[in-house]
N, CA, C and O atoms as a Tripos MOL2 file, in Angstrom:
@<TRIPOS>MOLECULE
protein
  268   267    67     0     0
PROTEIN
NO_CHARGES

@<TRIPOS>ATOM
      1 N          49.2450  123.4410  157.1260 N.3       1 UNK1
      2 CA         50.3120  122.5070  157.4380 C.3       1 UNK1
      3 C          51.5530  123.2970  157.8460 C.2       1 UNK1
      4 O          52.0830  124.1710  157.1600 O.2       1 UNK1
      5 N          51.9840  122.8460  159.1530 N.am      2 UNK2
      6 CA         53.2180  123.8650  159.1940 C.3       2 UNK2
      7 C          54.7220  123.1580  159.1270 C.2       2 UNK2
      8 O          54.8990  122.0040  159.5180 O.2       2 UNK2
      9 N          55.6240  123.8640  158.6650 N.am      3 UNK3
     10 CA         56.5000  123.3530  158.2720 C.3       3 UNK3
     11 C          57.7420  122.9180  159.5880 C.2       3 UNK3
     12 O          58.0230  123.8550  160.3360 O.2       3 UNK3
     13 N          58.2820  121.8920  159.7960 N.am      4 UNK4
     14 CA         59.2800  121.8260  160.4240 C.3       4 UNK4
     15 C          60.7350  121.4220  160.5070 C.2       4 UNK4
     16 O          61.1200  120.5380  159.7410 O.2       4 UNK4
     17 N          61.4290  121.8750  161.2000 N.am      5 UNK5
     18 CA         63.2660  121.2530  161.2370 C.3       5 UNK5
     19 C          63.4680  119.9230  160.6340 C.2       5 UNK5
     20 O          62.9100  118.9500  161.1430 O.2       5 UNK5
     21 N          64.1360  119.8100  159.7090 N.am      6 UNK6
     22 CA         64.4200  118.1420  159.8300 C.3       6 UNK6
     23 C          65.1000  117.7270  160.8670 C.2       6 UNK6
     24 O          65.8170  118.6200  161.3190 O.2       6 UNK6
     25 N          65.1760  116.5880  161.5060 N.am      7 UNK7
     26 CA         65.9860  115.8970  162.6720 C.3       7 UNK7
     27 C          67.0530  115.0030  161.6120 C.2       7 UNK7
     28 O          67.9920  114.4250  162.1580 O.2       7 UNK7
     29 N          66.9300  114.9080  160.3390 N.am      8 UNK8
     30 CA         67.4940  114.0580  159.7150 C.3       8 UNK8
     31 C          68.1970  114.3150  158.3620 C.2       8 UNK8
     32 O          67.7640  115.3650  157.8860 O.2       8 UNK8
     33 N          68.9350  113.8540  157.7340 N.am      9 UNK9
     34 CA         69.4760  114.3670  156.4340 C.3       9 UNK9
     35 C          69.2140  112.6520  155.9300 C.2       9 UNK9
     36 O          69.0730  111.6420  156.6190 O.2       9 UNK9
     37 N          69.2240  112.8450  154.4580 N.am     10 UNK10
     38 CA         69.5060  111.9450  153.1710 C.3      10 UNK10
     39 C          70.9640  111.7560  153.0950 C.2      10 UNK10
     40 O          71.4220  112.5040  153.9580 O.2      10 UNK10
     41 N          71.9930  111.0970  152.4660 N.am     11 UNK11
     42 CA         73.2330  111.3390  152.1120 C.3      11 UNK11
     43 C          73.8550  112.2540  151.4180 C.2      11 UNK11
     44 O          74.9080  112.8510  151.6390 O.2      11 UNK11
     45 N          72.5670  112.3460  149.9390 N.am     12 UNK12
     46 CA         72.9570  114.1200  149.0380 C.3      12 UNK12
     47 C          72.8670  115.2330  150.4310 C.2      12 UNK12
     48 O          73.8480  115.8730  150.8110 O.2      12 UNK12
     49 N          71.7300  115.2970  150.9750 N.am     13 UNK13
     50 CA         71.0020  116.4810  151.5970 C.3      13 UNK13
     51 C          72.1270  116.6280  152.8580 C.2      13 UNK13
     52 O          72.3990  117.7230  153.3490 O.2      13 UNK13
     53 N          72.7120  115.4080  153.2850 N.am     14 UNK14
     54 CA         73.9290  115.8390  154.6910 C.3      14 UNK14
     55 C          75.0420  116.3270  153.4370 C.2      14 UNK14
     56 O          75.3760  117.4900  153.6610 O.2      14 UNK14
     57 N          75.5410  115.9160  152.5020 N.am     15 UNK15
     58 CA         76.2840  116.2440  152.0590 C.3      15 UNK15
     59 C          76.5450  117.3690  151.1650 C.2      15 UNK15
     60 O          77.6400  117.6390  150.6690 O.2      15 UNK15
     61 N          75.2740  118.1030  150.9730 N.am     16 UNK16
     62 CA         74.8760  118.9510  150.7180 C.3      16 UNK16
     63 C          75.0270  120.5480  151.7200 C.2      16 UNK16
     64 O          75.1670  121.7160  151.3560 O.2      16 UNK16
     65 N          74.9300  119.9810  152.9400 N.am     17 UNK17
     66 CA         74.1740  121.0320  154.1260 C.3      17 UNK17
     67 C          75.8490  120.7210  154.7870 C.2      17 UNK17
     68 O          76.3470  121.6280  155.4540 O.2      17 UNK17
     69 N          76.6570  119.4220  154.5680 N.am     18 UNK18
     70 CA         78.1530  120.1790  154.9360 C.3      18 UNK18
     71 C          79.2960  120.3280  154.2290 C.2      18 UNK18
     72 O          80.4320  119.9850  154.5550 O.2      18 UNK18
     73 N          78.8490  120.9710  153.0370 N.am     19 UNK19
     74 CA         79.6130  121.1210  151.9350 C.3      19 UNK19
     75 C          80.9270  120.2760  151.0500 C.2      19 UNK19
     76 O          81.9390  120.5760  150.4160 O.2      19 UNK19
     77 N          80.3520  119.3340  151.3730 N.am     20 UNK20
     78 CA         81.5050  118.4930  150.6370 C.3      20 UNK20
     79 C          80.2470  117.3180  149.7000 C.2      20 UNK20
     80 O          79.0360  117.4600  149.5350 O.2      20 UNK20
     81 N          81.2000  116.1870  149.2400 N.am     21 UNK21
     82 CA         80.3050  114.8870  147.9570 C.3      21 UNK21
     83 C          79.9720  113.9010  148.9000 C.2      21 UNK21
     84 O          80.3170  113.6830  150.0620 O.2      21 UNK21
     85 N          79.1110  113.2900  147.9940 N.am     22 UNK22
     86 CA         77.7530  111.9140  148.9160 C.3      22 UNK22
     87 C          79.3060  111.0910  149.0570 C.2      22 UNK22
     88 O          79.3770  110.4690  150.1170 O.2      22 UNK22
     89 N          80.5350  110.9820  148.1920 N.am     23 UNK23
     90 CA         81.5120  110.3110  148.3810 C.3      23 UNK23
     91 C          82.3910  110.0310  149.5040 C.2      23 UNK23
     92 O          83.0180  109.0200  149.8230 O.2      23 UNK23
     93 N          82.2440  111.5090  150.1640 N.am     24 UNK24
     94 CA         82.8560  111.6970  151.4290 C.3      24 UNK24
     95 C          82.7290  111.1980  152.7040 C.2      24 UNK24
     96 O          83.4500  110.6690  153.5500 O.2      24 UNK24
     97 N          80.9230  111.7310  152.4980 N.am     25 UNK25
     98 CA         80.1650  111.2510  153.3720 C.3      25 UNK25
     99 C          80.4630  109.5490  153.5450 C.2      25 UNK25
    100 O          81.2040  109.0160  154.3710 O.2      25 UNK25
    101 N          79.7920  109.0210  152.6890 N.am     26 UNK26
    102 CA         80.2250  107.8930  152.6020 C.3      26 UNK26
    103 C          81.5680  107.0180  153.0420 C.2      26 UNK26
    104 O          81.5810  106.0340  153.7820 O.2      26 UNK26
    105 N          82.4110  107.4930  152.5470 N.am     27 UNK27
    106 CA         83.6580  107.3560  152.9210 C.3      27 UNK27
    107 C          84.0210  107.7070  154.9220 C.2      27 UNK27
    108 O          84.6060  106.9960  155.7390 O.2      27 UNK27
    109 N          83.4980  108.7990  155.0490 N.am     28 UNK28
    110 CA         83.6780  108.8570  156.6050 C.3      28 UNK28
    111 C          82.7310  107.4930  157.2380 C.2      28 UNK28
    112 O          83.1450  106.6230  158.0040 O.2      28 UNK28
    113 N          81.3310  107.6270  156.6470 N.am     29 UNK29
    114 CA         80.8350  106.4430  157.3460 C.3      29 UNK29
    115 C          81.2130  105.2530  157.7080 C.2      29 UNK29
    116 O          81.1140  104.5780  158.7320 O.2      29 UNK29
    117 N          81.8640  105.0670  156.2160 N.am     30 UNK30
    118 CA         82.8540  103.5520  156.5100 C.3      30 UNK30
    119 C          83.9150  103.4660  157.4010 C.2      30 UNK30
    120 O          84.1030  102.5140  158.1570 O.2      30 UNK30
    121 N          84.5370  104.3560  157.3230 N.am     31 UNK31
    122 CA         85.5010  104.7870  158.4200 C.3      31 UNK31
    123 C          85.2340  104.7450  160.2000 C.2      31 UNK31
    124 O          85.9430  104.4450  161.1600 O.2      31 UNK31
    125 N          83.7460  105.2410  160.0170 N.am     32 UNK32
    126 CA         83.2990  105.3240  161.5810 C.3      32 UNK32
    127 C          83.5500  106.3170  161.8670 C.2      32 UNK32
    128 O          83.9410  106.4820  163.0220 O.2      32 UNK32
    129 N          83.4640  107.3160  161.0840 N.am     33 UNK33
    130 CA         83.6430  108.7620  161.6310 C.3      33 UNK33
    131 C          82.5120  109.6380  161.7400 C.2      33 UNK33
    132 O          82.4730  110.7570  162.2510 O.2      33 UNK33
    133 N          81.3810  108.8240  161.0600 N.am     34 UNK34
    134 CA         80.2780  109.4350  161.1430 C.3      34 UNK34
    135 C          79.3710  108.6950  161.0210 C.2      34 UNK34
    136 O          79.1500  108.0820  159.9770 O.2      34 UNK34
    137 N          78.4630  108.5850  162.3780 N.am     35 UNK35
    138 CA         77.3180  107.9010  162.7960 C.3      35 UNK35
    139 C          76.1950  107.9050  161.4220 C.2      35 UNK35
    140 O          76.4450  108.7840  160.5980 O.2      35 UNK35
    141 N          75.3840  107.2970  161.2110 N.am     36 UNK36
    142 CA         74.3330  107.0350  160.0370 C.3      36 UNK36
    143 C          73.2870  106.1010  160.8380 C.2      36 UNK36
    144 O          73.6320  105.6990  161.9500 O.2      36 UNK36
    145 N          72.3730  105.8380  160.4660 N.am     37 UNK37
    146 CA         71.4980  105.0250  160.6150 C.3      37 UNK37
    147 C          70.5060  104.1620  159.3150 C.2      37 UNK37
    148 O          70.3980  104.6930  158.2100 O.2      37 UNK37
    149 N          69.9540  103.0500  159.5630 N.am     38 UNK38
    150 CA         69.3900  102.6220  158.6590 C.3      38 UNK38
    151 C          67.7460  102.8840  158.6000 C.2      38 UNK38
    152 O          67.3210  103.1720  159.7180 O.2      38 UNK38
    153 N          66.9650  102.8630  157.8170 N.am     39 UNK39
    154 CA         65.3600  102.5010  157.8300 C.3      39 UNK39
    155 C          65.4430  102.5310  156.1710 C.2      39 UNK39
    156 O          65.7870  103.3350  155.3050 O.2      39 UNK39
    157 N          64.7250  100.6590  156.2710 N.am     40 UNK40
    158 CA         65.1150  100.0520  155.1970 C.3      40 UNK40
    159 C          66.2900   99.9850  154.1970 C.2      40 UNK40
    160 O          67.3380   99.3680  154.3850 O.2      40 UNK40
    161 N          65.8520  100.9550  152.7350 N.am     41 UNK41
    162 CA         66.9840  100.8120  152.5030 C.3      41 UNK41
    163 C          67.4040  102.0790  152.3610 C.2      41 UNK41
    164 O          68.4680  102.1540  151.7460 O.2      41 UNK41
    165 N          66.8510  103.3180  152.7870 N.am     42 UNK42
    166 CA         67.2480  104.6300  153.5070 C.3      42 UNK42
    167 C          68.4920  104.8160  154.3110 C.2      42 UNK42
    168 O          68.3090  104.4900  155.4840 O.2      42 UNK42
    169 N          69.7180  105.2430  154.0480 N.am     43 UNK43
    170 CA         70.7160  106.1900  155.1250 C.3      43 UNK43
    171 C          70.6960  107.2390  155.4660 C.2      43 UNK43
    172 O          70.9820  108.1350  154.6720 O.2      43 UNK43
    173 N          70.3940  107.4750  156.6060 N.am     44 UNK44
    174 CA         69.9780  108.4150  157.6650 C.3      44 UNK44
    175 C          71.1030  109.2850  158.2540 C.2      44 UNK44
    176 O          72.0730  108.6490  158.6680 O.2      44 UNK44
    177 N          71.1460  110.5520  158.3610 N.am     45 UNK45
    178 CA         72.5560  110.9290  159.1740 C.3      45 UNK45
    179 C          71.2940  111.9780  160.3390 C.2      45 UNK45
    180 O          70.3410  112.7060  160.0590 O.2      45 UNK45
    181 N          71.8110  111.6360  161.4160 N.am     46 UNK46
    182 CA         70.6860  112.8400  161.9550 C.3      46 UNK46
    183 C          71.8300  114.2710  162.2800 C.2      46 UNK46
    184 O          73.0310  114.5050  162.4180 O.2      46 UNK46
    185 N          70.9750  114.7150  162.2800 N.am     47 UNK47
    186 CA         71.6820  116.7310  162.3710 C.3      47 UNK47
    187 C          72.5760  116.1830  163.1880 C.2      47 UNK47
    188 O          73.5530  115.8190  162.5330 O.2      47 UNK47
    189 N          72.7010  115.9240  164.5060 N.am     48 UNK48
    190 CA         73.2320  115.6390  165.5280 C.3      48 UNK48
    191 C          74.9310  115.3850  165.3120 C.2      48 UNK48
    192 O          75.9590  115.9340  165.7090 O.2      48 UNK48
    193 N          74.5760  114.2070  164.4330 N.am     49 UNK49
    194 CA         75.7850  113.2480  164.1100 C.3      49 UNK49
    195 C          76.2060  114.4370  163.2750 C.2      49 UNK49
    196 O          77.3680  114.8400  163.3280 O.2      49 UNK49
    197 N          75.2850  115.0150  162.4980 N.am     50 UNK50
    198 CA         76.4770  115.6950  161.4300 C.3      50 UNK50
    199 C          76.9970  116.7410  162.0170 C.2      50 UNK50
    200 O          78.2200  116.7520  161.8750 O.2      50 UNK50
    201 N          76.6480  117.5000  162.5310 N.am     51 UNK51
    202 CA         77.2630  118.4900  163.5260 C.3      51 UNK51
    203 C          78.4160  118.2610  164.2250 C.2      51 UNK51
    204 O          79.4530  118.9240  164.1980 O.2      51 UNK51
    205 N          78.0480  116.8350  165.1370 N.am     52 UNK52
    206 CA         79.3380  117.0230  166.0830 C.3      52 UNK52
    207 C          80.8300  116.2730  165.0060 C.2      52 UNK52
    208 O          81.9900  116.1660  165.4040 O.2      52 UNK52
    209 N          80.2560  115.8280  163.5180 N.am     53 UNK53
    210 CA         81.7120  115.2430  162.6110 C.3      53 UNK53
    211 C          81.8400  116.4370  162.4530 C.2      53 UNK53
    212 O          83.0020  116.6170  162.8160 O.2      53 UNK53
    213 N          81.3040  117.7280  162.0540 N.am     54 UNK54
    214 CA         81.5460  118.9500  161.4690 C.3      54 UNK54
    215 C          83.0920  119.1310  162.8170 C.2      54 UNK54
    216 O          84.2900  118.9450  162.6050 O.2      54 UNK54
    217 N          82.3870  119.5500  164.1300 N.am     55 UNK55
    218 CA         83.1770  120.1280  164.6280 C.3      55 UNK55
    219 C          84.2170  119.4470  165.3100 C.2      55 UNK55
    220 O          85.0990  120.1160  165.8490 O.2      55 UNK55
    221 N          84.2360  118.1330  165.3630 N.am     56 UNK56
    222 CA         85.5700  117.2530  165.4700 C.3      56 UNK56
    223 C          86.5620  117.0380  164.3290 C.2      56 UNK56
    224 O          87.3970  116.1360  164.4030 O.2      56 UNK56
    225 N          86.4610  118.0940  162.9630 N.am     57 UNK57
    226 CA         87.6360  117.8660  162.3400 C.3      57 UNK57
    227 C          88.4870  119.1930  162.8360 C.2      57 UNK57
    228 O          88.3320  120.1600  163.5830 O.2      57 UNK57
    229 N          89.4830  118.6310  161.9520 N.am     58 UNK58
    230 CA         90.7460  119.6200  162.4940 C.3      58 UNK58
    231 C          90.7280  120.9550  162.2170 C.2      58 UNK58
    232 O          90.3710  121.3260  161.0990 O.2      58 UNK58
    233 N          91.0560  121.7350  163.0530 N.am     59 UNK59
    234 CA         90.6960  123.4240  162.7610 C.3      59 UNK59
    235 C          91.9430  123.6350  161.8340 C.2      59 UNK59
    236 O          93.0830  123.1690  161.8490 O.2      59 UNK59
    237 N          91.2060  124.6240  160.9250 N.am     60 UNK60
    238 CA         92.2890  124.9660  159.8860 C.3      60 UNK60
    239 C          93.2810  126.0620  160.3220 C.2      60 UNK60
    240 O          92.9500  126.7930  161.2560 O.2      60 UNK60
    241 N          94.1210  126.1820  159.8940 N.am     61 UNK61
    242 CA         95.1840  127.2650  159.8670 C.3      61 UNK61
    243 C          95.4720  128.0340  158.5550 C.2      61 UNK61
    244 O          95.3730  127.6190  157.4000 O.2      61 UNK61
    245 N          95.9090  129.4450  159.0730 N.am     62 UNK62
    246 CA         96.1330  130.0700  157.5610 C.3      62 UNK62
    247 C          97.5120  129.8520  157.4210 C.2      62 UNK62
    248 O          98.3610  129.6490  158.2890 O.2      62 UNK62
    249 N          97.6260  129.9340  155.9980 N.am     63 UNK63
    250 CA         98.7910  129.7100  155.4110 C.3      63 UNK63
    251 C          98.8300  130.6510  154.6410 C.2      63 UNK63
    252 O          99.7950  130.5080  153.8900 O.2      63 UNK63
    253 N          98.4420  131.2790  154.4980 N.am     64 UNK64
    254 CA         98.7540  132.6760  153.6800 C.3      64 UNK64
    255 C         100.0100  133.6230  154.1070 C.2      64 UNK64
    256 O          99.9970  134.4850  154.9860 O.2      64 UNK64
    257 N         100.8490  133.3350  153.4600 N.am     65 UNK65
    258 CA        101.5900  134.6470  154.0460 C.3      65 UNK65
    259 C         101.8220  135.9570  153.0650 C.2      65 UNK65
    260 O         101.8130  135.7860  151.8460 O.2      65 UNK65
    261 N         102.0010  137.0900  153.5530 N.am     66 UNK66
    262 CA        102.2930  138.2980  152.7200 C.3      66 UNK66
    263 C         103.4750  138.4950  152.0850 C.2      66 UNK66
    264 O         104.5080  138.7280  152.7140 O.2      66 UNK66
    265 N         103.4320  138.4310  150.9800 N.am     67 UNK67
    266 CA        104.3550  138.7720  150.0070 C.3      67 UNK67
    267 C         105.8300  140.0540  150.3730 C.2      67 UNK67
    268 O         106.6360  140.3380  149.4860 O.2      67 UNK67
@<TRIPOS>BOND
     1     1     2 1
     2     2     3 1
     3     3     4 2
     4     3     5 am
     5     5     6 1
     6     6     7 1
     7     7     8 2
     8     7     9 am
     9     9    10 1
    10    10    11 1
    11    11    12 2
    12    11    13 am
    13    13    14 1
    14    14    15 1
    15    15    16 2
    16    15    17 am
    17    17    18 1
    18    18    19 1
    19    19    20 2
    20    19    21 am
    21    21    22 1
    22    22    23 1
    23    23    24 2
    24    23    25 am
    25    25    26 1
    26    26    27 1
    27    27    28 2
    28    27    29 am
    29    29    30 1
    30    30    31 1
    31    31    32 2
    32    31    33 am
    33    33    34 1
    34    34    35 1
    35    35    36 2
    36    35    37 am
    37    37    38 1
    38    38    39 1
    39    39    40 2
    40    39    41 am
    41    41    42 1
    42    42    43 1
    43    43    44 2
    44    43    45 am
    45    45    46 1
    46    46    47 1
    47    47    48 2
    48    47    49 am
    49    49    50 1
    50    50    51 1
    51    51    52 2
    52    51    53 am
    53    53    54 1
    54    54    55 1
    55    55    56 2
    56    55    57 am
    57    57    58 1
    58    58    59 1
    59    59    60 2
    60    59    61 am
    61    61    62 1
    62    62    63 1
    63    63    64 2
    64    63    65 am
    65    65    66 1
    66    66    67 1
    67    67    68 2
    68    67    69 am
    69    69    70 1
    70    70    71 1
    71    71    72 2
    72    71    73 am
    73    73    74 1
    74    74    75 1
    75    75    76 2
    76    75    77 am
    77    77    78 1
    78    78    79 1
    79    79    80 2
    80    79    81 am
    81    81    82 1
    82    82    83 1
    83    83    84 2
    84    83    85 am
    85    85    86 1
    86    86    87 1
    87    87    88 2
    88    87    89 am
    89    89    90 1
    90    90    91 1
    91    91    92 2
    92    91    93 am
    93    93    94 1
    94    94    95 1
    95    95    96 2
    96    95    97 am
    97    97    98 1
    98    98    99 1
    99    99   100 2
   100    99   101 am
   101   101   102 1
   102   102   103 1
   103   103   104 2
   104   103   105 am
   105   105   106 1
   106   106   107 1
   107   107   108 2
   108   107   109 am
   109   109   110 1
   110   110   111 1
   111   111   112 2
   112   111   113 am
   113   113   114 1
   114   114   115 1
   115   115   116 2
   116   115   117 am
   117   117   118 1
   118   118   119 1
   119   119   120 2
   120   119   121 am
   121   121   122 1
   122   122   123 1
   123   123   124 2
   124   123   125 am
   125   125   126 1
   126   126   127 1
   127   127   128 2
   128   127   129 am
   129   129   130 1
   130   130   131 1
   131   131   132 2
   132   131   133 am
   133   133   134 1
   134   134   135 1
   135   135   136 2
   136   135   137 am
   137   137   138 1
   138   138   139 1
   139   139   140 2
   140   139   141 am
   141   141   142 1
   142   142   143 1
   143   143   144 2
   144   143   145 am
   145   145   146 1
   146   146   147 1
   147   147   148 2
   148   147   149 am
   149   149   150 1
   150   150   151 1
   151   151   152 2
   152   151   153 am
   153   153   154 1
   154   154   155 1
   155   155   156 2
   156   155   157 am
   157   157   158 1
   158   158   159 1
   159   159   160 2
   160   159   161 am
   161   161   162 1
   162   162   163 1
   163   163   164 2
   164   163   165 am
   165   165   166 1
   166   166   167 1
   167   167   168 2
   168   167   169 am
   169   169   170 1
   170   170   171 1
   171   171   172 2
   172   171   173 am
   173   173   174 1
   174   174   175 1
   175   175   176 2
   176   175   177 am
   177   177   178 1
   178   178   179 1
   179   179   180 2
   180   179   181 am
   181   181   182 1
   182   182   183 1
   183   183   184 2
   184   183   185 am
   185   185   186 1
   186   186   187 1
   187   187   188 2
   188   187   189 am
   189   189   190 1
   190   190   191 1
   191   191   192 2
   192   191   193 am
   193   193   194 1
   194   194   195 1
   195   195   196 2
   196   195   197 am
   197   197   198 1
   198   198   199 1
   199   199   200 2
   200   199   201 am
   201   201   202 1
   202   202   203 1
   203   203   204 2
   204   203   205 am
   205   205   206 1
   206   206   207 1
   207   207   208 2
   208   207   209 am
   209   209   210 1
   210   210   211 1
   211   211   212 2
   212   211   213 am
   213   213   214 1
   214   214   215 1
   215   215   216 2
   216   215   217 am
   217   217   218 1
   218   218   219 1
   219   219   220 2
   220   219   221 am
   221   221   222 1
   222   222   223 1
   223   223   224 2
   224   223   225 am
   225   225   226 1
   226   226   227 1
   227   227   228 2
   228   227   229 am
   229   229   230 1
   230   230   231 1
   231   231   232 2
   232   231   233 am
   233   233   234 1
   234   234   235 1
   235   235   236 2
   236   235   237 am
   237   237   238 1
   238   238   239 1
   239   239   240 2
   240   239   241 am
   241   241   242 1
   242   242   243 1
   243   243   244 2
   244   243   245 am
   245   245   246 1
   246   246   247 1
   247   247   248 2
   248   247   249 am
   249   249   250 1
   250   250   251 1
   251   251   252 2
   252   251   253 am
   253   253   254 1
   254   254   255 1
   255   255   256 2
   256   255   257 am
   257   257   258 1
   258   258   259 1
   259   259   260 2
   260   259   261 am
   261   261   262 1
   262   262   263 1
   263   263   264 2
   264   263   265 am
   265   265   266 1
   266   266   267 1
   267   267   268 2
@<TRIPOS>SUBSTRUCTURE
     1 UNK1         2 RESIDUE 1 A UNK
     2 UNK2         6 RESIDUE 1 A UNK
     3 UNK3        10 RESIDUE 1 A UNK
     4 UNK4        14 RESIDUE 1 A UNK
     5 UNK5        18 RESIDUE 1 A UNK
     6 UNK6        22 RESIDUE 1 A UNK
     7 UNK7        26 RESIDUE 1 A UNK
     8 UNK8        30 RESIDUE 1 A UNK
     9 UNK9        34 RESIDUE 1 A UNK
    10 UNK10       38 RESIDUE 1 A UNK
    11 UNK11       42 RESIDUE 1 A UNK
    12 UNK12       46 RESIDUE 1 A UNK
    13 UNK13       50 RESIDUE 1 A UNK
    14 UNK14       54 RESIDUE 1 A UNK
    15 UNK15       58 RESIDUE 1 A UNK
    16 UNK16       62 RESIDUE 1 A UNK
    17 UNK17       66 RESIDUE 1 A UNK
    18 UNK18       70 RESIDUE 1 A UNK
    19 UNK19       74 RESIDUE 1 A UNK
    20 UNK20       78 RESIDUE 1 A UNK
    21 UNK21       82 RESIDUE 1 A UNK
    22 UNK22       86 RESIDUE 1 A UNK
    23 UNK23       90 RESIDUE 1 A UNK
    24 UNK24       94 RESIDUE 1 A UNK
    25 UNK25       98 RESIDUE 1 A UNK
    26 UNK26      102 RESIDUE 1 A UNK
    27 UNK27      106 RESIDUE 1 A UNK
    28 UNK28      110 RESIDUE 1 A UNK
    29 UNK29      114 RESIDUE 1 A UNK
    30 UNK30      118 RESIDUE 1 A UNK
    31 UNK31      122 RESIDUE 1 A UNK
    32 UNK32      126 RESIDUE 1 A UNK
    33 UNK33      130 RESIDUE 1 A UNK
    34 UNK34      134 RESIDUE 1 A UNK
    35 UNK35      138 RESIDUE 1 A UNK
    36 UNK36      142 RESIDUE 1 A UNK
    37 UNK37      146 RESIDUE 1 A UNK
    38 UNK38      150 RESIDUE 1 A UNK
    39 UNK39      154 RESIDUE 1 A UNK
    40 UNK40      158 RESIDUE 1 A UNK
    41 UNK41      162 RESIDUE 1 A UNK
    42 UNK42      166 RESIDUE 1 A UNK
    43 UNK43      170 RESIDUE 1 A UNK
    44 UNK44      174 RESIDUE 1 A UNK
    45 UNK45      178 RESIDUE 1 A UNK
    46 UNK46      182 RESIDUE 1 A UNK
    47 UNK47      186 RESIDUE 1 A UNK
    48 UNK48      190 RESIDUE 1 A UNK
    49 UNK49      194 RESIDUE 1 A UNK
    50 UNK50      198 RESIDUE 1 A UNK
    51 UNK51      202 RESIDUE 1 A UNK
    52 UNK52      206 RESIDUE 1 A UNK
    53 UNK53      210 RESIDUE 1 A UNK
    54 UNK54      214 RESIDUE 1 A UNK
    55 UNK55      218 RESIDUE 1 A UNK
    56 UNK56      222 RESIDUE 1 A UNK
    57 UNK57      226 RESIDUE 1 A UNK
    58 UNK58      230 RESIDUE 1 A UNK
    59 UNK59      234 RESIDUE 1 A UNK
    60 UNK60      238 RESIDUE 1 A UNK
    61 UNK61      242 RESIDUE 1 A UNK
    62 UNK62      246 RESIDUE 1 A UNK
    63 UNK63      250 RESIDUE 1 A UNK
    64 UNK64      254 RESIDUE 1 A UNK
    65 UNK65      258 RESIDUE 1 A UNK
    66 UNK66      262 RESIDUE 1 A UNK
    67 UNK67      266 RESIDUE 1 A UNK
């Protein structure tokens, strides 16, 4: 049996794979910031969707300054 890519995440498993809580996730969904899909009573995020929310948030800046 050979193993392959998921095309898809769970809500733990997207929220898992982009480092933040199933809360977030959630929370963007409602928002419409991040595509999901249904099958039954399964929520679906495919790689796709999570990728392009990854790289449509705001780029960070440092704030560090030297003492």
């Amino acid at each position: 049996m050979s193993q392959h890519e998921p095309i898809a995440y769970s809500i733990p498993d997207a929220a898992d794979a982009a480092g933040v809580g199933k809360s977030k996730i959630y929370s963007e969904i409602a928002a419409g910031n991040l595509r999901a899909r249904k099958m039954g009573s399964r929520t679906l995020i495919l790689i796709e969707d999570l990728k392009a929310w990854l790289a449509n948030l705001p780029e960070a800046t440092c704030t560090f300054t030297k003492p």
